[in-house]
C-alpha positions in Angstrom: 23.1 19.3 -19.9 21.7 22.4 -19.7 20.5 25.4 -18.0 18.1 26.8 -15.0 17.6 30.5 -13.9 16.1 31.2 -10.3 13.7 33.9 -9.4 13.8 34.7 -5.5 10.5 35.2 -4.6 11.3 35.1 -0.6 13.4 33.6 1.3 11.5 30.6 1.7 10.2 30.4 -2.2 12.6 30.7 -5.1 10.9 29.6 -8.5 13.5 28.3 -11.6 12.8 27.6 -15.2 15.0 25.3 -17.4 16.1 24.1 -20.5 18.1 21.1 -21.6 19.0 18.6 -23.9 19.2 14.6 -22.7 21.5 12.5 -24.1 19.8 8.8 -23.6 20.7 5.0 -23.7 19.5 1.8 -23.1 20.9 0.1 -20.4 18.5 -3.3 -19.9 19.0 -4.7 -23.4 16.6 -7.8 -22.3 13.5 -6.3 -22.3 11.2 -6.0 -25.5 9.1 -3.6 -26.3 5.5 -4.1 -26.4 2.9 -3.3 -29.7 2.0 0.2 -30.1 -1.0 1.5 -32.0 1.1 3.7 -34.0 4.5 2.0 -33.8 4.5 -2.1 -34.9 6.7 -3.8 -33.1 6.9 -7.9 -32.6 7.8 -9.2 -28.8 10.9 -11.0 -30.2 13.1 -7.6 -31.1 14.9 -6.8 -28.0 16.4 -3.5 -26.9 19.5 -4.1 -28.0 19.2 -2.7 -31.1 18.1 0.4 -29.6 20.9 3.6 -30.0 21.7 6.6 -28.8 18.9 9.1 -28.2 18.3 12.9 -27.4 15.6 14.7 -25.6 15.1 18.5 -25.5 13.8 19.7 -22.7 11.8 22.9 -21.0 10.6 23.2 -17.7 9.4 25.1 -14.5 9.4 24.6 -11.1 10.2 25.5 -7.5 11.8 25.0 -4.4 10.3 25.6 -0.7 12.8 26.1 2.1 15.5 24.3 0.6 13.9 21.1 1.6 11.0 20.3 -1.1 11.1 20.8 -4.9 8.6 20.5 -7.7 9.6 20.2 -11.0 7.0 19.9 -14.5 9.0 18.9 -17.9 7.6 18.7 -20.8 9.9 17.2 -23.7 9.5 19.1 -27.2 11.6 16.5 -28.8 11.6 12.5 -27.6 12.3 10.0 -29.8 13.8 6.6 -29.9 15.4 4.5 -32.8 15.2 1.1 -33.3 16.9 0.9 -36.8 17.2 2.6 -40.1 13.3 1.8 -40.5 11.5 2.4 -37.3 11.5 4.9 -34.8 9.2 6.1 -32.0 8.5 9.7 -31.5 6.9 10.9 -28.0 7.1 14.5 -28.8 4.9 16.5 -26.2 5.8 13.8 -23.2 4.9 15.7 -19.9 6.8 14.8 -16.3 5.9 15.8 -12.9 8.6 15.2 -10.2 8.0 16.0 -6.3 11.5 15.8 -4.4 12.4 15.8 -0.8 15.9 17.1 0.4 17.4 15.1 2.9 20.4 15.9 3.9 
């Protein structure tokens, strides 16, 4: 969920920024996680006992002629839980997304 504003720049160019929150979940619950440098995990605890996560979100972008759109996010808040005792935080987690319309 959340928002996005549009600036017009011309008719072909029209420039958005948005903000949102991402409500997450595991849906392979075979795979294991691998060791981290900061976050210890062994191969045997599977994703299963992964829950519910949020991300926030801000981001910019643009879209050209209704046809190609960039987008750049960059998550202020990423984290996921294993358990009561460990969690992984990827706060400052930047995405780039290139799309195509085709219909």
């Amino acid at each position: 969920m959340g928002i996005r504003r549009y600036f017009t720049i011309n008719e072909e160019l029209k420039l958005f920024a948005n903000s949102g929150l991402a409500h997450n979940f595991i849906l392979n619950s075979n795979s294991s996680i691998e060791k981290r440098a900061d976050f210890t995990v062994t191969e045997a605890e599977e994703l299963n006992d992964y829950k519910v996560f949020n991300s926030f979100i801000l981001g910019i972008g643009g879209n050209y002629k209704n046809k190609y759109s960039f987008l750049i996010n960059y998550y202020i808040k990423k984290s996921y839980r294993i358990d009561s005792d460990k969690e992984l935080d990827a706060n400052g987690t930047i995405s780039f997304i290139l799309s195509y319309k085709l219909f």
